[in-house]
GUMILUM-862806 format. One record per residue (C-alpha): chain; x, y, z. Coordinates in Angstrom, 1 decimal. Layout:
[r A; [X; Y; Z]]
...
This chain:
[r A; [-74.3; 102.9; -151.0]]
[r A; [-71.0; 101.7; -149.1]]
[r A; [-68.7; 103.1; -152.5]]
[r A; [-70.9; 106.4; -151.9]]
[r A; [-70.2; 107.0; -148.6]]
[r A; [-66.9; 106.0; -148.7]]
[r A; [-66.2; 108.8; -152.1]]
[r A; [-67.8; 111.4; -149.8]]
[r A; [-66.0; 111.1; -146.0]]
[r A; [-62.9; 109.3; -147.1]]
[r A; [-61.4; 108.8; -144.0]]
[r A; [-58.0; 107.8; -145.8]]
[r A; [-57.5; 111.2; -146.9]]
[r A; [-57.6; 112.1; -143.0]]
[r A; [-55.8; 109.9; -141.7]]
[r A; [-58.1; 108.0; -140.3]]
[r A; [-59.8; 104.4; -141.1]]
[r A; [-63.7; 103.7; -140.8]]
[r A; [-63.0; 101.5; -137.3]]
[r A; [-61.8; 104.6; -136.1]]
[r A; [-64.9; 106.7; -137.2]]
[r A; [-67.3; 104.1; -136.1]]
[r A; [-65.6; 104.1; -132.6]]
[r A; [-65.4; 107.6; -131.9]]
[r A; [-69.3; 108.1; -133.3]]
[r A; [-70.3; 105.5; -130.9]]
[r A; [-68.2; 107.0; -128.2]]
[r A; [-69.4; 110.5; -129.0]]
[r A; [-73.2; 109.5; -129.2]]
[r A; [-72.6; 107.4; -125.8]]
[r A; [-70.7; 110.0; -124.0]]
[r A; [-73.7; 112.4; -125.2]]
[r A; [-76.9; 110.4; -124.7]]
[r A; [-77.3; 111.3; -121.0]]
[r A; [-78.7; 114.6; -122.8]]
[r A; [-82.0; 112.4; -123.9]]
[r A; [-83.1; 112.0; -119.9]]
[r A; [-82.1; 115.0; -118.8]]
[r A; [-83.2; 117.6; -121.5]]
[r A; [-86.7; 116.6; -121.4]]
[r A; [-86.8; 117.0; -117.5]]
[r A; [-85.6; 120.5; -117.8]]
[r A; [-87.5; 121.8; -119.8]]
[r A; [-90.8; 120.0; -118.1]]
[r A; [-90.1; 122.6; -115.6]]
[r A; [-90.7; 124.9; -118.3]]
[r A; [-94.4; 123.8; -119.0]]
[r A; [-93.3; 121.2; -121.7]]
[r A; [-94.8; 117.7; -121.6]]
[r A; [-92.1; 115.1; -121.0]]
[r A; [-93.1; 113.1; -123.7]]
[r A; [-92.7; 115.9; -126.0]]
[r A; [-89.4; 116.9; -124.7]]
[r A; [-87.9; 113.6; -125.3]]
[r A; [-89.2; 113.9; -128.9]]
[r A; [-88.2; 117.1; -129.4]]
[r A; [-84.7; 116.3; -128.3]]
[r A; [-84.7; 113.4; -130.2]]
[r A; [-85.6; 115.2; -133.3]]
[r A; [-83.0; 117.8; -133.7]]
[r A; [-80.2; 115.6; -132.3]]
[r A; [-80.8; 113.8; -135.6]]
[r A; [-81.3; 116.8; -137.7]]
[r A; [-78.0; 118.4; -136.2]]
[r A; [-76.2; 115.2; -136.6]]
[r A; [-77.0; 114.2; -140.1]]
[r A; [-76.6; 118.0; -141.4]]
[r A; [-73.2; 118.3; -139.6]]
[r A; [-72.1; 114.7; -141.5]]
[r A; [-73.2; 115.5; -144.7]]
[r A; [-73.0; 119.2; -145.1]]
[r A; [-70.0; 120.0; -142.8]]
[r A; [-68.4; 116.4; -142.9]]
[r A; [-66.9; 117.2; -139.4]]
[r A; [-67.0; 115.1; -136.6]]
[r A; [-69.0; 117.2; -134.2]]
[r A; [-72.4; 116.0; -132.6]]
[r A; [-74.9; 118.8; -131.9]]
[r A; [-76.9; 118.3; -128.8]]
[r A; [-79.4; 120.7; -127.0]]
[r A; [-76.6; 122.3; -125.0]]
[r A; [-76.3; 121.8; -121.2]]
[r A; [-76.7; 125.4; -119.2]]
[r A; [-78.5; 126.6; -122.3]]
[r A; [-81.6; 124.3; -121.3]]
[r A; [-81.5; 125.5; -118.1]]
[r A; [-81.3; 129.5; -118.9]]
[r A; [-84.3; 128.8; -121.3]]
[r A; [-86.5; 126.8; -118.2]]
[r A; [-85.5; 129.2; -115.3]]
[r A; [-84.2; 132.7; -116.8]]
[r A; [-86.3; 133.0; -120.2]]
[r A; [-89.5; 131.1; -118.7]]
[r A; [-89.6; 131.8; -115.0]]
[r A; [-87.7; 134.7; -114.3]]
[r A; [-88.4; 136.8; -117.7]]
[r A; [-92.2; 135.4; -117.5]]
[r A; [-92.4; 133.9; -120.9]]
[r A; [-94.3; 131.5; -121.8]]
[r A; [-92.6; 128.2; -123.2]]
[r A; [-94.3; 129.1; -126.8]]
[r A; [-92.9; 132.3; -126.7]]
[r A; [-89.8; 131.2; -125.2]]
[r A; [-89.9; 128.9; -128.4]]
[r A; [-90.1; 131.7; -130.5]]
[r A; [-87.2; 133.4; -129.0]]
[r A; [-84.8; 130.8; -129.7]]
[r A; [-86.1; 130.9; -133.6]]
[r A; [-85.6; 134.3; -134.0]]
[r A; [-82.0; 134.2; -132.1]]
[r A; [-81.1; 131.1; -134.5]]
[r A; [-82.0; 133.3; -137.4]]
[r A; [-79.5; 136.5; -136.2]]
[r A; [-76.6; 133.6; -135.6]]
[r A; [-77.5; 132.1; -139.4]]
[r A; [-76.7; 135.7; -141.1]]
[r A; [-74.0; 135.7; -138.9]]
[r A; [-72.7; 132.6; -139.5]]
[r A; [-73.7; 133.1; -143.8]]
[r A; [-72.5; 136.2; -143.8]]
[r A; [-68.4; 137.4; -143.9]]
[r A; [-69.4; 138.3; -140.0]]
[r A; [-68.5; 134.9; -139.0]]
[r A; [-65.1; 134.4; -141.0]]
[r A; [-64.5; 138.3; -139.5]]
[r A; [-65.3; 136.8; -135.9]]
[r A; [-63.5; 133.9; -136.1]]
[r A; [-60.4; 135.7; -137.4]]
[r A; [-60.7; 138.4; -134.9]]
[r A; [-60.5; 136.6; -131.7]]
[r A; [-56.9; 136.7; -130.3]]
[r A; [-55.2; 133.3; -130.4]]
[r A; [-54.9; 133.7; -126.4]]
[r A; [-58.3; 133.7; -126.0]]
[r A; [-59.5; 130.7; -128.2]]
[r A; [-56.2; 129.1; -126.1]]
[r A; [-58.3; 129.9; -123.1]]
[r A; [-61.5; 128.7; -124.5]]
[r A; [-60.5; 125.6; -125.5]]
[r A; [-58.4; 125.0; -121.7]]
[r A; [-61.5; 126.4; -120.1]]
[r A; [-64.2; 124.2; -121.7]]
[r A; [-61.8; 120.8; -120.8]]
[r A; [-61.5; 122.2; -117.3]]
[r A; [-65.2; 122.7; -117.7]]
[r A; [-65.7; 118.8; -118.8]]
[r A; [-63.6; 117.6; -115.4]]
[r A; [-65.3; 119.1; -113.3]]
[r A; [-68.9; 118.0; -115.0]]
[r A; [-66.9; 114.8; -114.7]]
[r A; [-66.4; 115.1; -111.4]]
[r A; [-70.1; 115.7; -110.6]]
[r A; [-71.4; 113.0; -112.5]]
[r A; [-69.3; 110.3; -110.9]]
[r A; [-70.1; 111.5; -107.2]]
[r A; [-66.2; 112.5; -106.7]]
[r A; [-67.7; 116.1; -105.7]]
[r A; [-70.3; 117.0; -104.3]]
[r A; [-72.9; 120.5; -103.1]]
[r A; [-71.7; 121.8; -100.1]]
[r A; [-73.0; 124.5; -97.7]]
[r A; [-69.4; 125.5; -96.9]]
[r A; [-67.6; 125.9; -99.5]]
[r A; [-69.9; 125.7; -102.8]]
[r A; [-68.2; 121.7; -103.8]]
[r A; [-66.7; 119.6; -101.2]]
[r A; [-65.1; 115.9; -101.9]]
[r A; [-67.5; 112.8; -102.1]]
[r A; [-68.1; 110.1; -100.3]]
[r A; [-65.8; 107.6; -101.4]]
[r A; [-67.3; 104.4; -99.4]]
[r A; [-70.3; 105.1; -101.9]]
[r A; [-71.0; 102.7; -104.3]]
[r A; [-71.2; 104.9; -107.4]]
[r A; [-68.1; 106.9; -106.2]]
[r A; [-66.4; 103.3; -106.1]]
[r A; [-67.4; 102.5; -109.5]]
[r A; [-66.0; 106.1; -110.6]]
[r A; [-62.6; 105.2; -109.5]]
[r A; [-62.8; 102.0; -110.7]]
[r A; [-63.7; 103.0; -114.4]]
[r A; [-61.4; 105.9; -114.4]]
[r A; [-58.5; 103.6; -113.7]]
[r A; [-59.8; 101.1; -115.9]]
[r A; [-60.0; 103.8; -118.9]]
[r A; [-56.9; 105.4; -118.3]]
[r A; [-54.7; 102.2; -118.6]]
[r A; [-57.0; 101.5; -121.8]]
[r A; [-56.3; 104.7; -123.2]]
[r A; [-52.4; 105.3; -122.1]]
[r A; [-52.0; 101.9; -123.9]]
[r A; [-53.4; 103.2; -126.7]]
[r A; [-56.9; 100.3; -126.6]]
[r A; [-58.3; 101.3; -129.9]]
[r A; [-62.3; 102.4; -128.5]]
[r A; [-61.1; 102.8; -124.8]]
[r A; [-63.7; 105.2; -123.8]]
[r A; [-66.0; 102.8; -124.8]]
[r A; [-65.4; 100.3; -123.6]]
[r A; [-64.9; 102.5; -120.2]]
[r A; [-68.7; 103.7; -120.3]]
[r A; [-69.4; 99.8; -120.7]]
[r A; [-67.4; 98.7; -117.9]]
[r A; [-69.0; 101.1; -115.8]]
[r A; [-72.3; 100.6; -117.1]]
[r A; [-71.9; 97.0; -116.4]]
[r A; [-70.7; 97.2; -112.7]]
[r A; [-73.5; 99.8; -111.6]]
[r A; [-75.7; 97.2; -113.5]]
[r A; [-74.6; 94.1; -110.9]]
[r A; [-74.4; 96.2; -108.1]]
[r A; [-77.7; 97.5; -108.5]]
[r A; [-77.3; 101.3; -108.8]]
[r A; [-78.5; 102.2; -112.6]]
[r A; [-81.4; 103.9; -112.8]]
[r A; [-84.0; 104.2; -115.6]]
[r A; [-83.9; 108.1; -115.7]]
[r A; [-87.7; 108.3; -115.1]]
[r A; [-88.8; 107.8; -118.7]]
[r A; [-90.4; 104.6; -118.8]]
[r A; [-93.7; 106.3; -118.6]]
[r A; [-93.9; 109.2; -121.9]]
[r A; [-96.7; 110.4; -123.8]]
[r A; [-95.2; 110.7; -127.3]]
[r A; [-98.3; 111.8; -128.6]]
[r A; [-98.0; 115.3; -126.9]]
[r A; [-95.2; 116.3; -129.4]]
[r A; [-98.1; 117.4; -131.7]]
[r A; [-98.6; 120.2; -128.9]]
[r A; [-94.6; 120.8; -129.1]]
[r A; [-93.8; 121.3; -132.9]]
[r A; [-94.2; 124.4; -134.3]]
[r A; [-95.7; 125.8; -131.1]]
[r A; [-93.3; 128.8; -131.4]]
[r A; [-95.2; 132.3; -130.3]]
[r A; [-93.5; 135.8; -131.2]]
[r A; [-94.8; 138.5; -128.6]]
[r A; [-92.7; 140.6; -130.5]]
[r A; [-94.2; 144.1; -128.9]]
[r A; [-93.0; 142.6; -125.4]]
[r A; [-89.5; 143.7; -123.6]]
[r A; [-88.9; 140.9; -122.5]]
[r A; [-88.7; 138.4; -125.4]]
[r A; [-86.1; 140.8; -127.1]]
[r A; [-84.1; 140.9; -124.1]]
[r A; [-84.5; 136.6; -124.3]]
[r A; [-83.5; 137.0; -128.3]]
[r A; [-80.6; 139.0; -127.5]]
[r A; [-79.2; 136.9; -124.8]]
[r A; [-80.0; 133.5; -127.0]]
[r A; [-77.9; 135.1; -129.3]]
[r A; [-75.5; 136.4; -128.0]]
[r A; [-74.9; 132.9; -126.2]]
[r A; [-75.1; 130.3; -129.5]]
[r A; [-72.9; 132.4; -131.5]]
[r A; [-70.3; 132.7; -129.4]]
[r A; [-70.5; 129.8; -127.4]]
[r A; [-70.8; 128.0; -130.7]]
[r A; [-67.9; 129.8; -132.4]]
[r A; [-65.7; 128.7; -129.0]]
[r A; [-66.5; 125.5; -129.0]]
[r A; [-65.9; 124.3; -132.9]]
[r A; [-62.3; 126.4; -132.5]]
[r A; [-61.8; 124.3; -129.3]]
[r A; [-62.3; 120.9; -131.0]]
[r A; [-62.1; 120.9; -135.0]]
[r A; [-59.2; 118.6; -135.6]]
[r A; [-59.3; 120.4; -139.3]]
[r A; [-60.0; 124.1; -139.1]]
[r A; [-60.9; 124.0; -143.1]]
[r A; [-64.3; 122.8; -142.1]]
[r A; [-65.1; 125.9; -139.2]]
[r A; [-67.1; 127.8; -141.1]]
[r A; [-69.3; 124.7; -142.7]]
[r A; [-69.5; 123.5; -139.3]]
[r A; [-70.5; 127.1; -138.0]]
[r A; [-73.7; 127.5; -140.8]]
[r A; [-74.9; 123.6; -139.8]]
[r A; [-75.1; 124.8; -135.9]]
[r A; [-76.6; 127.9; -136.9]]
[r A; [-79.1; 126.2; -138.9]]
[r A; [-79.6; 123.3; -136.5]]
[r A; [-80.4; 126.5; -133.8]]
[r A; [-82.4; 128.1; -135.5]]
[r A; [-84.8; 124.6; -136.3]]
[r A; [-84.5; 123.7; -132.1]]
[r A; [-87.3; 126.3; -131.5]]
[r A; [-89.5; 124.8; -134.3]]
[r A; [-88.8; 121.1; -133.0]]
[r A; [-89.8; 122.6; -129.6]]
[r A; [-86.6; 122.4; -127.4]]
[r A; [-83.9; 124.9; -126.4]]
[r A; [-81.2; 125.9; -128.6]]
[r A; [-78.4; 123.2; -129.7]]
[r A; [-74.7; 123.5; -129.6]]
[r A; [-71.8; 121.5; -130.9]]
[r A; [-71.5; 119.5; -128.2]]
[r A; [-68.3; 119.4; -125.9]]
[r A; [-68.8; 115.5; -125.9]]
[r A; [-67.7; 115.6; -129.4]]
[r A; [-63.9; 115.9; -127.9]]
[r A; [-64.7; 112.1; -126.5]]
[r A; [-65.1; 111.1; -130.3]]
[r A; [-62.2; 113.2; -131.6]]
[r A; [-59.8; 112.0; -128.9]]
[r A; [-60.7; 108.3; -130.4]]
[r A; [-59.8; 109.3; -134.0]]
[r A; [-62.5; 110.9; -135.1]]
[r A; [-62.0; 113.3; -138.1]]
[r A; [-64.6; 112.9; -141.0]]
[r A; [-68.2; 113.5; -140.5]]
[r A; [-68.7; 109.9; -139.6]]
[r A; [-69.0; 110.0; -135.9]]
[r A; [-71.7; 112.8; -136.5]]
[r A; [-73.4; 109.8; -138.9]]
[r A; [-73.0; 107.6; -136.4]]
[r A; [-74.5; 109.3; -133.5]]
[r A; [-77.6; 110.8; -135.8]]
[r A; [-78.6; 107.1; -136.4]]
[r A; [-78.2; 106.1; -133.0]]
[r A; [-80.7; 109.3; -132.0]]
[r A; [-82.8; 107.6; -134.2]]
[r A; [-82.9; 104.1; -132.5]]
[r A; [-83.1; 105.7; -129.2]]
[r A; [-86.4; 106.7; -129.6]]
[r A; [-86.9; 102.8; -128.8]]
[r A; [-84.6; 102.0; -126.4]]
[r A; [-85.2; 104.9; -124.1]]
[r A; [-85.5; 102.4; -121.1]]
[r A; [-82.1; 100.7; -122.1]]
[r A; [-80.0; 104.0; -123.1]]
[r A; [-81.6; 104.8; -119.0]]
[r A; [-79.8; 102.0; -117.6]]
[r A; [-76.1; 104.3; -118.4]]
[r A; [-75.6; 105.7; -115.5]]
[r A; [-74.6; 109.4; -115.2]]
[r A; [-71.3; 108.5; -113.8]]
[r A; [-69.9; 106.3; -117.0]]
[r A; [-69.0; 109.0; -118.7]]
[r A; [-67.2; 110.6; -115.8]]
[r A; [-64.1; 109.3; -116.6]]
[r A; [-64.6; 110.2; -120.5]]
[r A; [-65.1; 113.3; -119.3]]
[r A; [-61.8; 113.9; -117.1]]
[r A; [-59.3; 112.6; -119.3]]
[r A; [-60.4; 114.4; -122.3]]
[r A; [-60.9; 117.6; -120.1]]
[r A; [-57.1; 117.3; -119.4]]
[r A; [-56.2; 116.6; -123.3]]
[r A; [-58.1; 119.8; -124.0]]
[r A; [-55.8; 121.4; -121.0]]
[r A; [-52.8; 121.0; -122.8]]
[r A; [-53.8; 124.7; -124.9]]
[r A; [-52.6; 126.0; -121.8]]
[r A; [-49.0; 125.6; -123.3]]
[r A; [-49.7; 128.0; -126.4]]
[r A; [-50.8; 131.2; -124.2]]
[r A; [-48.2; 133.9; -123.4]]
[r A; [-48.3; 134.2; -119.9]]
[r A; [-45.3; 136.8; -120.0]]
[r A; [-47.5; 138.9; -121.0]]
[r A; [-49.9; 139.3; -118.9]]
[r A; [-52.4; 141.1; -121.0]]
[r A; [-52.9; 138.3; -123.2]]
[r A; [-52.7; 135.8; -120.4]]
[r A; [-54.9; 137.4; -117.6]]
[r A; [-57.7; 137.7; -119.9]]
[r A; [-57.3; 133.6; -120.6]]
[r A; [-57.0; 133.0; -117.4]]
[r A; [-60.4; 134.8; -116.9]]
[r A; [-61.8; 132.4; -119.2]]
[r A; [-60.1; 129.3; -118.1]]
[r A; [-61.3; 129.9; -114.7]]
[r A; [-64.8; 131.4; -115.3]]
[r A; [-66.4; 129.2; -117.9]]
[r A; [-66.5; 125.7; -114.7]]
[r A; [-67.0; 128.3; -112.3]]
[r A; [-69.9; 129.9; -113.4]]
[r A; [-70.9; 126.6; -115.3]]
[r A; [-71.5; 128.5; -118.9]]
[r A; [-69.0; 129.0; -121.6]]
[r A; [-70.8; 132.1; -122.4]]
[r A; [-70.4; 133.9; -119.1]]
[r A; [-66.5; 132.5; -119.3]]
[r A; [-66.1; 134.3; -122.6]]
[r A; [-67.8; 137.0; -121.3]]
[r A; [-65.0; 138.0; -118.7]]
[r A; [-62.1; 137.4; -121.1]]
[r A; [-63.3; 139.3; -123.9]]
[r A; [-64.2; 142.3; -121.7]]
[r A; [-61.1; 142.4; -120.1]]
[r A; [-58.9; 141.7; -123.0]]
[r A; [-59.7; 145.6; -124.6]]
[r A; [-59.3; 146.8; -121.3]]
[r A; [-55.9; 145.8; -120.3]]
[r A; [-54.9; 146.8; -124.0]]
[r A; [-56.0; 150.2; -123.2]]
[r A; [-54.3; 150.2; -120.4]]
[r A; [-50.9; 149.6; -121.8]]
[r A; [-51.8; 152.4; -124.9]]
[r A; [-51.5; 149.0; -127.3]]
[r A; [-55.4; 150.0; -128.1]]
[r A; [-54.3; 149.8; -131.4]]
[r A; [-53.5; 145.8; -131.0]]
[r A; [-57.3; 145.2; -130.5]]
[r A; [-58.9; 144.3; -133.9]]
[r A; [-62.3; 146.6; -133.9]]
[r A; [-64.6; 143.3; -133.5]]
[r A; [-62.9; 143.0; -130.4]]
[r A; [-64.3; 145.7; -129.1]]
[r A; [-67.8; 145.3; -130.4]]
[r A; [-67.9; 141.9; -128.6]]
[r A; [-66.4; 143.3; -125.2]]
[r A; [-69.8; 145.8; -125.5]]
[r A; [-72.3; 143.3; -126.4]]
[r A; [-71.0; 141.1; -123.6]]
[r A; [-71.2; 143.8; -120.9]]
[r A; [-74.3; 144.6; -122.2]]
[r A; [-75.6; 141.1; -121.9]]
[r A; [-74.3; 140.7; -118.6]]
[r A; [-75.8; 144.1; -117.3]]
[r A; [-79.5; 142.9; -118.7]]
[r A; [-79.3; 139.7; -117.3]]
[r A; [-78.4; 141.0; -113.8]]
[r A; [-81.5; 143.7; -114.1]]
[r A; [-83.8; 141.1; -115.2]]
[r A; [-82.9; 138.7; -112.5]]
[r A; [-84.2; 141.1; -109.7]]
């Protein structure tokens, strides 16, 4: 068994050494398993039982994992994404009027347009046509994006009435701890401590654990059996407005949202469009297992930062998916703000993309900048990409260098301002 997993992800070949895997799929999966208390109490808003939720997470977390380590060998963990959850509980269900079945069905349908996308020479043509500025931006935007998630989750910012964030309270106990683990983590990691992240989310784990200020996550008390309510609950009300404008939206979301975040992270781009079909596919099943729709999870930087480069990490955290389904009152006791500092350091390593865009010229760099900025300010990657590929064509035309725009380019810009233009009439 060893021999034959060892023939298959040969992390020699890499550059890399199994320690190395191991570390960054435990990193990834810890860095990541916040995502099995807090999926499940989204989308309870949306009608679904707890129990279920946690299940259904569960489920295609392992699914994703496992296809991603064995199909696309990559170490990427796929997650029901974070925004995504949210636009499925309070846009698709509440504000469209769906039900969750039919919500469901949605996200199957939506998985199945990314698959021929992702199957098809559509994705390769994508991928190929999206200026080297903008997947610059992306990648900058979604580590600016990780601080500032960061940030939140160690209490270093907080709401405010005045001015949307305002600094924390740093008498606070968990704010302490924050600064405590972020130093901590940082000499680690500028020393180059093999598994520094870690051993960061333990040290902090640890401290809020003697001080008193973990927190089970509310899911000591789940009805597991209600997943038989869950799977394959999908409905398709396919005469209805509304679910196409949900599809259409899903879609327009994973694909692109997917597409930024592999070209963000892949240490080895040979494996992008592998990678690409396994999220598609791993999509695409999220609406049968009876959750929202997955992506390839930004946490996966956390794993790659550590040495992460075969499809090991992905291993990793798939079996550790598995064994959580029994330790959900343990994996509770990790408190939001240990990966903080995970989070802020490898948000500044995925700053340094910055560098590559061409500023001088300002068409190439504005639209970046749109992304950089928009993607943590509007907390979704999609509506980040959204202003940086509409403006991109613009300021080409502009200048009269319409020509420079590949034709893809343009299709995306459309399909973006279309996107943006139905959401806005269907949130009224």
């Amino acid at each position: 068994m060893l021999q034959q997993l060892q023939k298959w992800f040969n992390p020699a070949a890499e550059g890399s050494s199994w320690k190395k895997e191991l570390t960054a799929g435990l990193t990834s999966f810890f860095t990541a398993a916040y995502i099995l208390v807090v999926n499940p109490l989204i989308l309870r808003d949306a009608g679904i039982p707890l129990g279920a939720g946690v299940m259904a997470t569960v489920a295609v977390s392992v699914f994703g994992c496992l296809l991603m380590a064995f199909w696309a060998r990559a170490p990427i963990i796929l997650i029901p994404g974070m925004g995504i959850n949210a636009f499925f509980t309070f846009t698709i269900v509440q504000s469209l009027g769906l039900s969750w079945q039919a919500g469901l069905g949605a996200i199957v349908v939506s998985g199945l347009f990314f698959l021929i996308a992702a199957i098809t020479p559509l994705g390769e043509k994508l991928s190929h046509a999206v200026p080297s500025s903008l997947k610059h931006g992306i990648t900058a935007g979604i580590g600016l994006f990780l601080a500032f998630i960061g940030l939140q989750k160690g209490a270093l910012i907080v709401p405010s009435t005045k001015s949307f964030v305002s600094l924390g309270d740093f008498t606070s106990p968990v704010a302490l701890i924050t600064l405590a683990g972020l130093l901590f983590t940082l000499i680690l990691y500028v020393r180059n401590v093999k598994g520094s992240f870690l051993i960061g989310i333990l040290f902090i784990t640890l401290a809020s654990i003697l001080t008193g200020t973990h927190s089970t996550g509310g899911l000591n008390d789940t009805n597991f059996a209600d997943y038989s309510q869950v799977f394959f609950a999908a409905e398709y009300p396919l005469a209805s407005l509304s679910f196409w404008i949900a599809v259409f939206s899903l879609t327009m979301i994973v694909v692109f949202e997917n597409m930024g975040l592999l070209a963000g992270m892949l240490p080895n781009m040979d494996r992008f469009s592998s990678s690409y079909r396994v999220t598609a596919v791993t999509s695409l099943a999220a609406g049968f297992f009876g959750t929202s729709p997955t992506i390839a999870s930004a946490e996966s930087a956390s794993g790659i930062a550590e040495g992460g480069r075969t499809g090991i990490p992905a291993l990793v955290a798939g079996v550790l998916f598995i064994g959580a389904t029994f330790s959900l009152p343990v994996l509770g006791m990790i408190p939001n703000n240990a990966a903080a500092p995970v989070l802020l350091i490898v948000g500044a390593l995925m700053m340094q993309s910055v560098a590559h865009i061409s500023f001088s010229d300002f068409s190439e760099g504005f639209p970046a900048f749109l992304i950089i900025a928009g993607i943590p300010l509007t907390s979704s990657i999609a509506d980040g990409l959204a202003f940086g590929f509409i403006a991109y064509p613009l300021l080409k035309v502009a200048l009269g260098r319409w020509k420079q725009v590949p034709s893809l380019v343009y299709v995306i810009a459309s399909m973006f301002l279309i996107n943006l233009i139905a959401m806005a009439l269907t949130s009224h």
